[in-house]
N, C-alpha and C positions, 0 to 999 in steps of 0.2 A: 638637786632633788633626788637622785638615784641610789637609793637607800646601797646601792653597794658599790658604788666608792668610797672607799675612807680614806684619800689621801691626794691633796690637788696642787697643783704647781701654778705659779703665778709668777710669770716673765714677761708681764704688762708694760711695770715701767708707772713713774709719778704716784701718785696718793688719792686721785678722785674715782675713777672706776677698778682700780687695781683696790681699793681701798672694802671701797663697796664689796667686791666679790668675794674677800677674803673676810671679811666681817661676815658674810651668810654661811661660806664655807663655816669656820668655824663654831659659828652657833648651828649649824648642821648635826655638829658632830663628827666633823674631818678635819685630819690634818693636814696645813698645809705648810709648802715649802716655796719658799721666797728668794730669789736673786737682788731685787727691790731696794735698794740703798735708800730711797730719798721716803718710801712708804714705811720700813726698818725706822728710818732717825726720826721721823716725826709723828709715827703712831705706835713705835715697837711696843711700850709701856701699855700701851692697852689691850694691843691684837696679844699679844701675852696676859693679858690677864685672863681675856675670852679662852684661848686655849686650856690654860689651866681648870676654867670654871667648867667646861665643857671637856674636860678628859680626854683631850687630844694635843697635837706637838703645834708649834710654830718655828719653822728652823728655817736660819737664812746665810748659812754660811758662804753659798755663792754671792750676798753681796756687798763683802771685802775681799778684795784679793785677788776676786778670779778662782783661778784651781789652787790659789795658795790654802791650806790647811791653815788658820788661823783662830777663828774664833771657838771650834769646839778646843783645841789648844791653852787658850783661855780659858775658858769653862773646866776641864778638866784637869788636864797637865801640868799646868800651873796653877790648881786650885792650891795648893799650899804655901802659896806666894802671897806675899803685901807687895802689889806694883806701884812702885814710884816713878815710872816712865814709858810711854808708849811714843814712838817717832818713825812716820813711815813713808816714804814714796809709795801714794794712793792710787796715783793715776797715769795709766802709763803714755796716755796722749801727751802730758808735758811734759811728763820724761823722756819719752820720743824728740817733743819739739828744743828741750835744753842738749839732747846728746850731738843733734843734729847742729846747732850753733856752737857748740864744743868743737867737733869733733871735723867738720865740715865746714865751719866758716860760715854758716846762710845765718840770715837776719831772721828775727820770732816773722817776721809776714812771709820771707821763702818757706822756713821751715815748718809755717802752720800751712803752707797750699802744701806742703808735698806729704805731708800726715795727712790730709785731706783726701788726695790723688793713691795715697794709699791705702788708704779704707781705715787711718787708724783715726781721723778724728772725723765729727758730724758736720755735715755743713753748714748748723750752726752752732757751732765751736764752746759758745760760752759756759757751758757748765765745767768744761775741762777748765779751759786756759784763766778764767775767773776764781778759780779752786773750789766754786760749788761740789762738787762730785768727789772732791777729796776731804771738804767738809762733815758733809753727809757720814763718809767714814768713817772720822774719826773718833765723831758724836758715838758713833755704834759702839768701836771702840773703845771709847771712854766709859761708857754705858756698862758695856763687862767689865771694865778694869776696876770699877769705882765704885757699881751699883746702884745706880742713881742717875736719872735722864739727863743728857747734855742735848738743849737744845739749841740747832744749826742756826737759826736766827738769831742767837744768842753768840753766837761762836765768831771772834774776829777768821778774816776769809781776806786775803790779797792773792792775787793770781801772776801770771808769769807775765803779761801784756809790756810794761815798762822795763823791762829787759831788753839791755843794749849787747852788742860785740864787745864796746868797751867794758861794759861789765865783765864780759866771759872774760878778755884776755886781763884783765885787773885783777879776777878774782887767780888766774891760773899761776901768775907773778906772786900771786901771796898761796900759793899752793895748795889752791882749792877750786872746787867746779859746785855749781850753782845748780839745785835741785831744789823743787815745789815742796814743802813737807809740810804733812799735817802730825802736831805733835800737840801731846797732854802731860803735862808734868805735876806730880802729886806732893803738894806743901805739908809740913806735919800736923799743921792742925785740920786735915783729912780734906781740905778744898784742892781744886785743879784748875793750873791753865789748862785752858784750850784754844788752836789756834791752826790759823794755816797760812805757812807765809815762804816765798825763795829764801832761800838760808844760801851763807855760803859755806859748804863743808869741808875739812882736810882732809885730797888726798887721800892719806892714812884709815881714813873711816870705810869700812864696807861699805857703809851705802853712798860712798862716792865713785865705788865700781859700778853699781846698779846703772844698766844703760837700755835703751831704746824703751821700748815699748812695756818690761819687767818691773814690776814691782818689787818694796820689799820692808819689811813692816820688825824693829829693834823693839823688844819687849826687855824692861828691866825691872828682875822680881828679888827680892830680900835673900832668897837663900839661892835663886839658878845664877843670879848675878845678868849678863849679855846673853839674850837668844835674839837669833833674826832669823824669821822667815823668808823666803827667797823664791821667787817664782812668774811664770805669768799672769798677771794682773786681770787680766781680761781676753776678750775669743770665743768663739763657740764653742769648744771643746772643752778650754778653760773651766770655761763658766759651770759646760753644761756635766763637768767631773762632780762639783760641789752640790751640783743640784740633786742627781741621783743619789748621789752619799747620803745625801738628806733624805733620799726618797724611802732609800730602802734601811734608815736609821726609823725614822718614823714607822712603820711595818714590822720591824724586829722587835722593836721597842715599844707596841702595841700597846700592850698589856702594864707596861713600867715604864712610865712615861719617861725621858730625860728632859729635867727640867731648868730651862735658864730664864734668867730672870732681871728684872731691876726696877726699881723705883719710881715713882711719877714726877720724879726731878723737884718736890716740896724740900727736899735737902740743900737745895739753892749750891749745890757744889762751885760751881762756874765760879773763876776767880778773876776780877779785870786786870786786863795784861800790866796796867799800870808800873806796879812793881817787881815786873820779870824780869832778873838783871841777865845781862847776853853782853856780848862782843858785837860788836857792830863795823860793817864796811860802809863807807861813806864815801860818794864822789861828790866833788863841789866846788864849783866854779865862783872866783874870786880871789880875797885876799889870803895868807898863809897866814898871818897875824890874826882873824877872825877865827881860822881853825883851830888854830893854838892855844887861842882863848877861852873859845867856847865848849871847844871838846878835850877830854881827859886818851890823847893820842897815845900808842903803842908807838906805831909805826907811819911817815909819810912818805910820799913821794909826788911825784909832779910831770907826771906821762905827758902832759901838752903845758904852751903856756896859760898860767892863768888856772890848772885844774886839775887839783887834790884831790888824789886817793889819802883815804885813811882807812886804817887800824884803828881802832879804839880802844881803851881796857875796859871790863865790865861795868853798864851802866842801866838804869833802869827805864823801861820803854817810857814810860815822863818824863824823863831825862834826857833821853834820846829826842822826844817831839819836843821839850823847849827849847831845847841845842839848837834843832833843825828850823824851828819858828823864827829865832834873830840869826841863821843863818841864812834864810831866807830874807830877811832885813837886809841883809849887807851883801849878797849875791844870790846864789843857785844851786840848792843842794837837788843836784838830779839824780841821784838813787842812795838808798840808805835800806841796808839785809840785816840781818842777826848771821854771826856768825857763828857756827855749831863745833 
């Protein structure tokens, strides 16, 4: 109500009083600035609309990233780009909890108490290790890349929970380490997956370096070709770099508003993962002859009795689930990734 504020931050957190406050700010006639991931993916389209009608900002680049510099990057740096790819390590709590079974041996239940014991995960965990929180993100993400709402209810979401050791050392044997990522891939006829799922990566890939607690987010645009940004994902400091930047972009930019923007999601972008064709690792307990059969193999091998690692060549996620449907019929398919 204080006719001289023009400019309010909101590090609440969720979508119902965080929601409310910034809906009044903004019909106030103030700008505000948001760290807000989950209140961003599921009302951005309108708390942007309010800014606009009401000749103030709505800026929330603290929350993707942390202190990473991303989304005005998007908005501007890469305005001259057609992105066909967005894939990122969103969340550095399971990045933490995969480095730590990497790198150290501990099982996902050691390495979620000692991310716990460390102040990097909540005590109750689920929004990380679920990939809500990486969801949310990428929804935002896609939201700039595409122009047009992705909404997180809508968005396939598997979290890191069914991650074994035997995964980690299986995937390290095919020379790759195993990271949460949320990605969006842009089809030619202008629709997007979107999705969030452990992948297993090569090695070779930057963001198979990306370790503990770091984010870091591969942007693929028509003419830059591969940019990744790279940073702390999260933290007070992080976070609260992204927020100021916003605070005082809002205030300089008074008068000229910088405006971003997207759609009410009537575009129906969202594309079902059905037909995303990917590489796939598969463990599965049984016969070698049902593998054989039912899957289009690269590569096997046979770590214990009775239980097949695979390679796959490129197949389609329906593809992949009816495979896994009669392979489930004739034994045990206990983990099956995309491999990136």
């Amino acid at each position: 109500s204080d006719p001289e504020v023009d400019s309010v931050v909101e590090t609440i957190g969720g979508a119902t009083v965080a929601l409310d406050f910034t809906t009044r700010a903004l019909k106030a006639g103030k700008s505000v600035v948001s760290s807000n991931k989950e209140l961003v993916a599921t009302h951005g389209y309108e708390l942007l609309q309010l800014a606009r009608e009401h000749g103030v900002s709505y800026l929330f680049e603290a929350s993707v990233g942390g202190g990473i510099p991303i989304l005005r990057p998007l908005t501007s740096c890469l305005a001259a780009n057609e992105l066909s790819q967005v894939t990122g390590i969103l969340n550095g709590t399971t990045n933490y909890i995969l480095t730590r079974m990497i790198k150290a041996g501990l099982t996902f239940e050691q390495a979620l108490k000692e991310a716990q014991d460390n102040g990097y995960a909540e005590k109750d965990p689920t929004a990380d290790i679920e990939g809500h929180d990486a969801c949310r993100k990428i929804c935002i993400l896609s939201d700039l890349a595409y122009g047009d709402k992705f909404d997180p209810d809508q968005v396939s979401c598997e979290g890191i929970t069914k991650i074994t050791l035997e995964d980690v050392a299986n995937a390290d044997k095919l020379g790759c380490v195993i990271k949460l990522l949320g990605r969006s891939v842009r089809c030619e006829d202008g629709t997007a997956y979107a999705y969030v799922a452990p992948h297993l990566i090569h090695k070779e890939s930057p963001l198979a370096a990306v370790e503990d607690v770091f984010n870091a987010i591969m942007i693929d645009g028509n003419a830059t070709g591969e940019v990744m940004f790279y940073g702390k994902g999260a933290g007070k400091l992080a976070t609260a770099s992204a927020v100021v930047a916003d605070m005082l972009d809002s205030i300089e930019h008074k008068d000229n508003r910088r405006r971003i923007f997207w759609g009410d999601g009537s575009k129906n972008l969202l594309r079902p993962l059905d037909t995303l064709q990917s590489a796939w690792y598969v463990r599965f307990k049984g016969a070698q002859k049902d593998v054989e059969e039912l899957l289009p193999v690269e590569s096997l091998t046979e770590p214990a009795e009775g239980v097949f690692v695979v390679q796959t060549r490129k197949l389609s996620t329906a593809e992949m689930n009816a495979a896994a449907e009669k392979l489930n019929g004739r034994g045990e398919v206990r983990a099956a990734m995309r491999i990136l």
